[in-house]
N, C-alpha and C positions, 0 to 999 in steps of 0.2 A: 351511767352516772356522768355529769358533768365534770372534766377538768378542772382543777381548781389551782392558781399558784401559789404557793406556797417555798417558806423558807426553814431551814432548817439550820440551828444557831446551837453554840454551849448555853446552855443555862445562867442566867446571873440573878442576882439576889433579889432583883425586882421582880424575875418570874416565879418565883418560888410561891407566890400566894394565887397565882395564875393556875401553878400547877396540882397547890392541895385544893382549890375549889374544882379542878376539873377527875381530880383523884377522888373526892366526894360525891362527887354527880354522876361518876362512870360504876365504881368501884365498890364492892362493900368491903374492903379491904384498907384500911384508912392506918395514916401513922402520923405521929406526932409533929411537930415541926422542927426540931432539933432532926431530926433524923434526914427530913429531907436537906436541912444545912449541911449537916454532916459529909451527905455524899456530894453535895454540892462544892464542896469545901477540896473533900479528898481524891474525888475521881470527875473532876469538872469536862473532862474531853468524850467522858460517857454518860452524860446529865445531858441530854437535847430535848430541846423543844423545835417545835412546829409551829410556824408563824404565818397566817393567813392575811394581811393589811396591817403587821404590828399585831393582831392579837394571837394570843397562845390559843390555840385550838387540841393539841396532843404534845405529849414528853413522853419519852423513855428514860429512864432511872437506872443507873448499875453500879457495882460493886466490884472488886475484885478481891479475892478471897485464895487463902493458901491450903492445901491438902498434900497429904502425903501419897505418893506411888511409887509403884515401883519400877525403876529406868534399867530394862536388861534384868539382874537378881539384885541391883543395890540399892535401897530407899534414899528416895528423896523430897522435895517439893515441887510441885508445879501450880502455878497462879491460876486461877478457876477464873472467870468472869460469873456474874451473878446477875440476872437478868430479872431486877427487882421487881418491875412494875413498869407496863406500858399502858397510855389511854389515848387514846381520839373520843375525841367530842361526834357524839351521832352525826351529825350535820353535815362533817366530816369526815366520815369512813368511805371506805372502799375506794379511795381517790389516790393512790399508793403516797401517803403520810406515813401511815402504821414499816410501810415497806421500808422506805427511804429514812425514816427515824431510826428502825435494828439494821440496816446497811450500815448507817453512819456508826452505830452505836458499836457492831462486831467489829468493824474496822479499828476502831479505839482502842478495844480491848485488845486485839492482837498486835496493833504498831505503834500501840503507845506504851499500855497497860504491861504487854510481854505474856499476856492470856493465852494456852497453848487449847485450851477448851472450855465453852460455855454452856452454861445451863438455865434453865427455868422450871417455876413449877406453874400450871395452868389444873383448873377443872377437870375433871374428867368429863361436865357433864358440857364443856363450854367446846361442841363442836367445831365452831367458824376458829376461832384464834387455835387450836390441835392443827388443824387444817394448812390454815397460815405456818401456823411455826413448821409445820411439814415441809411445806414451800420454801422455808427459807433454809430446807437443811438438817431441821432438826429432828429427833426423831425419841423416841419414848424409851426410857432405861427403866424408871420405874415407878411403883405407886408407893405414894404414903398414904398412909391409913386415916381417916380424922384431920386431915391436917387443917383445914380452913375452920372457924371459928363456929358457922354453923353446921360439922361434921363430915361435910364434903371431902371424897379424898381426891390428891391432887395426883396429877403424873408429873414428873421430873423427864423433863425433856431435856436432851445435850446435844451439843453441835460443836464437831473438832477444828480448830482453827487454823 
């Protein structure tokens, strides 16, 4: 596969329609436009896009989210990172985009965000990204059942940071 350069930027409000057409095209997984403001808004140093001559070609999307655990026998919190949604445009894969978008992105989360561990959920039937996210660490905790909208169940992947 050819080289391709590419840049890697925060997200700003002009890509946001860049990014639900390219979450449309890739994705059957689609959400609203407030929501992608939302994280745009709230966690803007883990919203990246991938820019190929100015155009958005792929984003990564995340969250960070609180749960309780337990530190030694005393309950606490710890900041989860939440690894909403990642796309590259076909055209685009396997050029380390996908790589270099969750590099930038897990980085965020643990030296910005204060994320001490991150997670996703993927297909179970979607080998190549299982694969990937292997690669970068992550590793399978566990299945939900039904979880995708046409019944597929997902795995929950984590990776400690």
């Amino acid at each position: 596969m050819e080289r391709v350069e590419f840049r890697v930027e925060e997200v700003n409000e002009a890509d946001i329609p860049h990014v639900i057409r390219i979450n449309e095209a890739v994705l059957p997984e689609n959400y609203p436009y407030y929501f992608y403001e939302m994280l745009y808004k709230n966690y803007p140093k883990a919203f990246l896009v991938a820019k190929v001559g100015g155009k958005v070609v792929g984003y990564v999307m995340c969250r960070v989210e609180h749960s309780l655990h337990l530190d030694g026998f005393l309950p606490g919190f710890m900041k989860k990172g939440h690894i909403v949604s990642i796309a590259i445009l076909p055209g685009y894969r396997r050029r380390g985009i996908g790589t270099e978008l969750m590099r930038r992105a897990l980085e965020s989360l643990k030296n910005v965000y204060g994320c001490r561990e991150v997670y996703l959920e993927v297909r179970v039937s979607n080998k190549a990204a299982i694969e990937f996210y292997k690669n970068l660490g992550f590793r399978i905790d566990h299945t939900i059942r039904h979880y995708y909208k046409d019944g597929e169940d997902a795995y929950v992947m984590v990776k400690e940071l």
